[in-house]
Every structure is written in structure tokens, then in C-alpha cells.
C-alpha positions as a Markdown table, in Angstrom:
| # | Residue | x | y | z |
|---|---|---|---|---|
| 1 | Unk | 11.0 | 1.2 | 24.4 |
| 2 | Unk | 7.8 | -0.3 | 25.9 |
| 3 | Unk | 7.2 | -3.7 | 26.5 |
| 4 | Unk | 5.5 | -5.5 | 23.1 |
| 5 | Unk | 2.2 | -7.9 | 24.0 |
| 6 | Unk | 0.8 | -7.0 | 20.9 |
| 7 | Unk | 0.1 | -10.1 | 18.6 |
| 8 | Unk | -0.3 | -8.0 | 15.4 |
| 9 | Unk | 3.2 | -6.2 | 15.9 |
| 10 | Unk | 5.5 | -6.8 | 12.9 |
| 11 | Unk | 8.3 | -6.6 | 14.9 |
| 12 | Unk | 7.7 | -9.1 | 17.6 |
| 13 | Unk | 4.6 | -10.4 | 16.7 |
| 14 | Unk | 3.3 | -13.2 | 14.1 |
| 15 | Unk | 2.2 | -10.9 | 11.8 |
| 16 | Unk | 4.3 | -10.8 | 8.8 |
| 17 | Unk | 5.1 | -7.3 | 6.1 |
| 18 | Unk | 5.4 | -7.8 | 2.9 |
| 19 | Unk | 4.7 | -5.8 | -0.4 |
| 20 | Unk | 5.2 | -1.9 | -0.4 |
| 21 | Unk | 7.6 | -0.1 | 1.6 |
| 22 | Unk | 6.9 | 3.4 | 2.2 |
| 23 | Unk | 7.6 | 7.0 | 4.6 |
| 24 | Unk | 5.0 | 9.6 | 5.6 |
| 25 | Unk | 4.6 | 11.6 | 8.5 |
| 26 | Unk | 2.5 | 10.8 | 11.5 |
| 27 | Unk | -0.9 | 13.4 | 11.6 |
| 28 | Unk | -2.9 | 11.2 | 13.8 |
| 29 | Unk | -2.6 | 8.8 | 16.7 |
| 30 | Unk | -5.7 | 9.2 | 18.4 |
| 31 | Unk | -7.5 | 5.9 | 17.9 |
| 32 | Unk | -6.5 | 2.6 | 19.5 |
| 33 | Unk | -3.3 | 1.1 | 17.9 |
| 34 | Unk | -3.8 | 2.6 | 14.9 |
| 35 | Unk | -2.1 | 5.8 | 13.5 |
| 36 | Unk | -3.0 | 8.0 | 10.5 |
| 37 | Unk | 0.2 | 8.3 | 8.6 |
| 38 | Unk | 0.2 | 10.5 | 5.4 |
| 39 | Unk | 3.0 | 10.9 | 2.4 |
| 40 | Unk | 2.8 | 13.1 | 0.0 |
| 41 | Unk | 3.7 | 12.7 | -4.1 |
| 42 | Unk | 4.4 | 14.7 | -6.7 |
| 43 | Unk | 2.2 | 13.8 | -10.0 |
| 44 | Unk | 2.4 | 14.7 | -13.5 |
| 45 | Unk | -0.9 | 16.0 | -15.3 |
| 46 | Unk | -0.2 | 14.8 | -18.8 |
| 47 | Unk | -3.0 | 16.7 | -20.1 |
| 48 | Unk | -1.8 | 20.5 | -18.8 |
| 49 | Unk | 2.1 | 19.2 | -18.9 |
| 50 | Unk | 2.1 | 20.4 | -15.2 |
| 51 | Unk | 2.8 | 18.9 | -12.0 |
| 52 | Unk | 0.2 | 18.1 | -9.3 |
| 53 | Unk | 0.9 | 17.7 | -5.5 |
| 54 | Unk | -1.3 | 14.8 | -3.7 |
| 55 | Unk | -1.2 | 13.5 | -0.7 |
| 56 | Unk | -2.7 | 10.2 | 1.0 |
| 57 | Unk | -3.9 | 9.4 | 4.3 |
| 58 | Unk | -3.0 | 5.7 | 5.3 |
| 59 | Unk | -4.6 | 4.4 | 8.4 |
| 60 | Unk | -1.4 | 1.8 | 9.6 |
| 61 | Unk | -1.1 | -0.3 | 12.4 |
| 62 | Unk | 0.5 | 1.0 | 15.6 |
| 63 | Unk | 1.8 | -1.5 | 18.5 |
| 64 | Unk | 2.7 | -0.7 | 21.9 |
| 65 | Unk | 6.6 | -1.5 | 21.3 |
| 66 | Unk | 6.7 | 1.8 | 18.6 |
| 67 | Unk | 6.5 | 4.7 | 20.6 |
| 68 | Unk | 5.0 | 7.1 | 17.2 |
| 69 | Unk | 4.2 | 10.3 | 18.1 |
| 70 | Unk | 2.5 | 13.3 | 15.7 |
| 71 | Unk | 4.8 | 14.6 | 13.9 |
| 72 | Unk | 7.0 | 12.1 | 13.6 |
| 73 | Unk | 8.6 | 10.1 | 10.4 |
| 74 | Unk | 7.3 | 6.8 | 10.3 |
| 75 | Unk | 8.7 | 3.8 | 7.9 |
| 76 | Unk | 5.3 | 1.6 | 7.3 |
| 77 | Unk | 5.1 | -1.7 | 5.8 |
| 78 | Unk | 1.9 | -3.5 | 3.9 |
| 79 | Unk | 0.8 | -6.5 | 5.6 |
| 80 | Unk | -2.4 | -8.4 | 5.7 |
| 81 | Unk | -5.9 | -7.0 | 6.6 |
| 82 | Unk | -5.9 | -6.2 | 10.0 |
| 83 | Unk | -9.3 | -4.3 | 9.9 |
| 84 | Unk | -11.5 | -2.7 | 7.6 |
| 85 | Unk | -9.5 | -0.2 | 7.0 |
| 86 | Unk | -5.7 | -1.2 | 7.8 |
| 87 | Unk | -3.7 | -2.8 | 5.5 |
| 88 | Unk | -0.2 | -1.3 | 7.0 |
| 89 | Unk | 1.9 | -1.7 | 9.8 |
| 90 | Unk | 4.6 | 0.8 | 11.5 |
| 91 | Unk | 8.1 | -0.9 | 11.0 |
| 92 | Unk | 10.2 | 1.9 | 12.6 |
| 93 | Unk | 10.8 | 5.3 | 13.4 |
| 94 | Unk | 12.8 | 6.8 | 11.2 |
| 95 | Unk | 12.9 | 10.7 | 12.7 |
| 96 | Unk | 11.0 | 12.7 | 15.2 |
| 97 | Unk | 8.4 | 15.5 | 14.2 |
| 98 | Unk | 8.2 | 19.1 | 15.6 |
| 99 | Unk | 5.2 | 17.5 | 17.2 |
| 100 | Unk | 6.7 | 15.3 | 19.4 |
| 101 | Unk | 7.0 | 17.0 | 22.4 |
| 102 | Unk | 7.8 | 15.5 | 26.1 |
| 103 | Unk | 5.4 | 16.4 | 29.2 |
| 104 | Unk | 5.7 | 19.9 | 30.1 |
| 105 | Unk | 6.8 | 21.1 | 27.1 |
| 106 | Unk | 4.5 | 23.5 | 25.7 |
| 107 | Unk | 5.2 | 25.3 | 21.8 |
| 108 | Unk | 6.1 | 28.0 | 21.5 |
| 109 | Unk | 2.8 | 29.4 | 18.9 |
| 110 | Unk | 0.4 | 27.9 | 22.1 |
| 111 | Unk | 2.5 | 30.3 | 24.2 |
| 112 | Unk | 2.3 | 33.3 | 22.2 |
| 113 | Unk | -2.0 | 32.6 | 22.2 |
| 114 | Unk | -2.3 | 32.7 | 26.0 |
| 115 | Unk | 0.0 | 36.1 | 26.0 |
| 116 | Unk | -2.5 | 37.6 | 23.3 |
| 117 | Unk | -6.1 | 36.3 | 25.1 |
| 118 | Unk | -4.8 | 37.7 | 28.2 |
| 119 | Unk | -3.6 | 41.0 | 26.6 |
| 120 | Unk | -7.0 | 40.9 | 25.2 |
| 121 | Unk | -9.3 | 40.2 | 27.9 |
| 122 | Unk | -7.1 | 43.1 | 29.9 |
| 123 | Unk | -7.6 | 45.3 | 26.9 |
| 124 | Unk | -11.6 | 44.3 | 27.4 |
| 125 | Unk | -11.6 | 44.8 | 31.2 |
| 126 | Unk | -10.4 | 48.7 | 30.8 |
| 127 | Unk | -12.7 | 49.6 | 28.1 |
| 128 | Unk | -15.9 | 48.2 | 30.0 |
| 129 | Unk | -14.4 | 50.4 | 33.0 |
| 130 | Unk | -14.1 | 53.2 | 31.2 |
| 131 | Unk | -17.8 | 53.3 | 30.2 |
């Protein structure tokens, strides 16, 4: 756990949660402190007596202490404005993703498209030989 200057943390900061509680997974963490967390619903269509799928994308707060990673299950908490755009704070980590993975570490489906470019470009280098 890293070491928390962040004013705006819920955790150790002054910044206080309160309203909705919610879970979603972590899809983004690419900006500054912030992370794009998204949970998905299932909806009733009263009209067609069917059920919809919807998900949302909710741009939460992200401080230094939380170490949120893509991938991973995220609690968030609502809290006041912090920008134009985030309203929620990360609270905890409640599982890590597939996507977390440590330096290194490379998945498995990257692996598999190096094998077939070089297979490929091999494939490419005999036929312009051959003609």
C-alpha cells in the first residue's frame, strides 16, 4: 500500500462518502486520479415484458493509497463534486481482475499474436522468394 498525500482520499483524507454504495469493474485508469469504473444492470422493458442489459460508465475518484488496477473489482462510494465529472470515490478493492497483471507478465492472447505475425511475416518472406 502506497503512501496517501491525497487530500480528496476517502480513506485518509477530509473528504467524506455518503449516499450510494455501489461495485463495478475497473475499464480505465488512464487519466490522473481518476478511474473509469463501470457496473452493469439488468432492466425490465415493461412495454415488450423482456429484460434489458445496461451498463454505466462512472468516472470515480482514484487516490494514491488504492492501488486499482484494470480489471479489477472496485467498491465506490458517492461523495461531493470533485470535478466536472466525478461525483464518486474508490473505497476499496474488493477483487482483482484478469487485467491486473505484475511487470513481466505478459497474457497469454498477446503471446499467441506475436507467434502468428511472425509465422506470418515468415510465411511473407518465402512467397516473395519464390517469385
Amino acid at each position: 500500500m502506497a503512501e496517501c498525500n491525497d487530500d480528496k482520499c476517502p480513506v485518509h483524507g477530509t473528504i467524506s462518502t455518503r449516499g450510494h454504495r455501489t461495485i463495478g469493474n475497473v475499464v480505465s485508469v488512464r487519466a490522473k486520479r481518476t478511474a473509469i469504473v463501470e457496473r452493469e444492470a439488468v432492466m425490465r422493458v415493461k412495454k415488450y415484458a423482456r429484460y434489458a442489459r445496461t451498463k454505466s460508465r462512472i468516472a470515480a475518484h482514484h487516490p494514491d493509497c488504492m492501488d486499482a488496477r484494470v480489471g479489477d473489482v472496485v467498491e465506490i462510494q458517492e461523495c461531493r463534486k470533485i470535478s466536472k465529472t466525478k461525483a464518486w470515490a474508490i473505497t476499496k478493492i474488493v477483487s482483482r481482475g484478469e487485467g491486473y497483471l505484475k511487470e513481466g507478465q505478459a497474457k497469454a492472447r498477446d503471446e499467441k499474436q506475436v507467434k502468428r505475425k511472425e509465422e506470418l511475416a515468415a510465411k511473407e518472406g518465402k512467397a516473395g522468394a519464390s517469385t
